[in-house]
C-alpha positions, 0 to 999 in steps of 0.5 A: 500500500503506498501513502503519498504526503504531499505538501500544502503546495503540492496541493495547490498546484494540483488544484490548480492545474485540474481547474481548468479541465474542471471548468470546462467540463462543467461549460459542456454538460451545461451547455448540453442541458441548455440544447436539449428543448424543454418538453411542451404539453402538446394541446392534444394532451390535454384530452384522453384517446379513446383507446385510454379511457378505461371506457372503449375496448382499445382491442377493438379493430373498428375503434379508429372509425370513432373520433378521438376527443383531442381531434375536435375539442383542440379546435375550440376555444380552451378552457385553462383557468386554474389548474384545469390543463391538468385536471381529470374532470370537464372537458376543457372547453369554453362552451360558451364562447364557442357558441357565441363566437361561431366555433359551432352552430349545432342544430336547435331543433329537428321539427320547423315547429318546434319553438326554442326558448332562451331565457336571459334571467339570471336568478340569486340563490339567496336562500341558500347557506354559501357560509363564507363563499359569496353567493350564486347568480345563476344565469340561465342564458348561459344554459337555455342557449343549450338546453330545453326548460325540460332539462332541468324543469320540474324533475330537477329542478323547481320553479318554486322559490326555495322548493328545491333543496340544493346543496354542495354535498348533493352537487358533489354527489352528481346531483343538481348542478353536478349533473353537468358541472365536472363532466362536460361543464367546468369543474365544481372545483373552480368554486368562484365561477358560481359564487361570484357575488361578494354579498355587499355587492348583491343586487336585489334577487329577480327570484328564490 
């Protein structure tokens, strides 16, 4: 076994020696680093194909003859607010502002006959407990430009003040509001799109 004493100056004339050699092997790696291009979520990731959704059978020959969601929903206008981009649940579209800026023109009706109703009321749940959370406007615009009356009206919802018993652990459950909201609709995670009116800023309630 062989022990080497060196001295102080042995030392640093080693050190710096090697410090040069040191130096620019640290400029390569990091410079290695600095090329490689840092990864991008693509906007088709933000969507599940169909063969991983746990819901169609990725054995199946025939599945490319279905649409994957990625192919038409990246075309829309996005829905990212919050952390949404990397969430599992709504679909991550502003459904809205797809409708009202032409993205779409889905059919209203299949019968000339039919008659398509939109209501522009917008409803203050006052009688419901939102503790420290502000209180709800419900606009129906919103969703009459979408949905018949009989979607909601009576089954599910009351046209009676205060007649239907809403609340959040319902909604969680997928009851109410929770039949759309966190599927296709926003998530009920984003609590401030509903609870929007701080109560010194309430305006007198146009029903319940």
């Amino acid at each position: 076994m062989l022990l080497f004493c060196w001295n102080i100056k042995d030392v640093k004339r080693y050190i710096v020696g090697r410090l040069p050699a040191v130096c620019i092997g640290l400029c390569i790696a990091l410079s290695s680093l600095a090329a490689e291009p840092v990864p991008v979520a693509s906007p088709h990731s933000n969507w599940v194909p169909l063969a991983q959704d746990g819901l169609h059978d990725p054995s199946n020959p025939r599945l490319d003859l279905l649409q994957n969601p990625a192919e038409a929903l990246s075309l829309l206008p996005p829905d990212l607010e919050g952390n949404e981009r990397s969430s599992v649940v709504g679909n991550r579209v502003k459904w809205v502002k797809a409708l009202r800026e032409g993205y779409i023109n889905p059919r209203t009706n299949i019968y000339p006959e039919t008659k398509i109703k939109v209501l522009d009321l917008d409803v203050m749940l006052t009688k419901r407990d939102t503790g420290e959370l502000p209180r709800v406007l419900f606009p129906h615009k919103q969703h009459t430009e979408w949905l018949d009356c009989s979607n909601c009206h009576e089954w599910l919802f009351k046209s009676k003040t205060g007649a239907t018993p809403i609340s959040m652990f319902a909604i969680l459950d997928g009851e109410y509001c929770g039949r759309c909201h966190g599927a296709v609709a926003f998530p009920l995670t984003q609590c401030q799109r509903c609870h929007s009116v701080p109560f010194a800023a309430q305006a007198p309630a146009k029903a319940q």
